[in-house]
C-alpha positions as CSV (number, residue, x, y, z in Angstrom):
1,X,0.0,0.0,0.0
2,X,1.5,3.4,-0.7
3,X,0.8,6.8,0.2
4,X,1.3,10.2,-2.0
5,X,3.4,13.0,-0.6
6,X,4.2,15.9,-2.0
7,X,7.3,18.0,-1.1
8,X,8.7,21.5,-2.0
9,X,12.3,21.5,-2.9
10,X,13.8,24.5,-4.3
11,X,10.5,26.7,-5.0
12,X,9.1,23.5,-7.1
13,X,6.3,20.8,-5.5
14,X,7.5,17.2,-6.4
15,X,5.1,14.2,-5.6
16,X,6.9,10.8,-4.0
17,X,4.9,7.3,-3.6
18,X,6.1,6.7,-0.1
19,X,5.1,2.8,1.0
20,X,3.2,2.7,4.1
21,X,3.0,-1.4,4.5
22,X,2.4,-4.4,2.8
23,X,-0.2,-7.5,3.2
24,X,-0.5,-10.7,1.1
25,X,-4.1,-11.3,1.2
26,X,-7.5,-9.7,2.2
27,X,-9.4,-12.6,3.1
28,X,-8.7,-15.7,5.6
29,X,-10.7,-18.7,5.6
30,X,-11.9,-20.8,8.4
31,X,-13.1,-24.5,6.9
32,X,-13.4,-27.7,8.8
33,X,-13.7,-30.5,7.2
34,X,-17.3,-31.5,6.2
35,X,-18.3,-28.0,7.2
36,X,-19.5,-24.8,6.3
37,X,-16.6,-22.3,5.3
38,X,-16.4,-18.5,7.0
39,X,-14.5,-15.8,5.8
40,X,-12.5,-13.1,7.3
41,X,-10.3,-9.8,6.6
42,X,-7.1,-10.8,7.8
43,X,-5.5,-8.7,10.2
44,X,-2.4,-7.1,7.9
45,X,-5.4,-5.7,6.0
46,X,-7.0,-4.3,8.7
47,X,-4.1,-2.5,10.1
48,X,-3.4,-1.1,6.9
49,X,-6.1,0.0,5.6
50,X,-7.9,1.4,9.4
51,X,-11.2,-0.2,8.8
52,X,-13.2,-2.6,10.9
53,X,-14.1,-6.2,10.4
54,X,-17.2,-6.9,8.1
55,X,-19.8,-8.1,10.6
């Protein structure tokens, strides 16, 4: 995940893409075996992104 900042050097505004964290995946299951499967936002995601768990 990045971020855009922008910066005045010298009298001129540059923009940089500054990364802020990284996650591999948004969802995480939960099977059994022979059951029903339930999903969830992982945790890394969460962090990230600063939202709450779908309910």
């Amino acid at each position: 995940m990045t971020k855009i900042i922008k910066k005045k050097v010298a009298g001129k505004t540059i923009t940089e893409k500054v990364e802020i964290g990284r996650y591999d995946h948004v969802y995480e299951s939960t099977a059994a075996s022979g059951g029903p499967i339930f999903w969830k936002q992982s945790d890394d995601y969460l962090n990230l992104t600063k939202s709450k768990p779908y309910k």
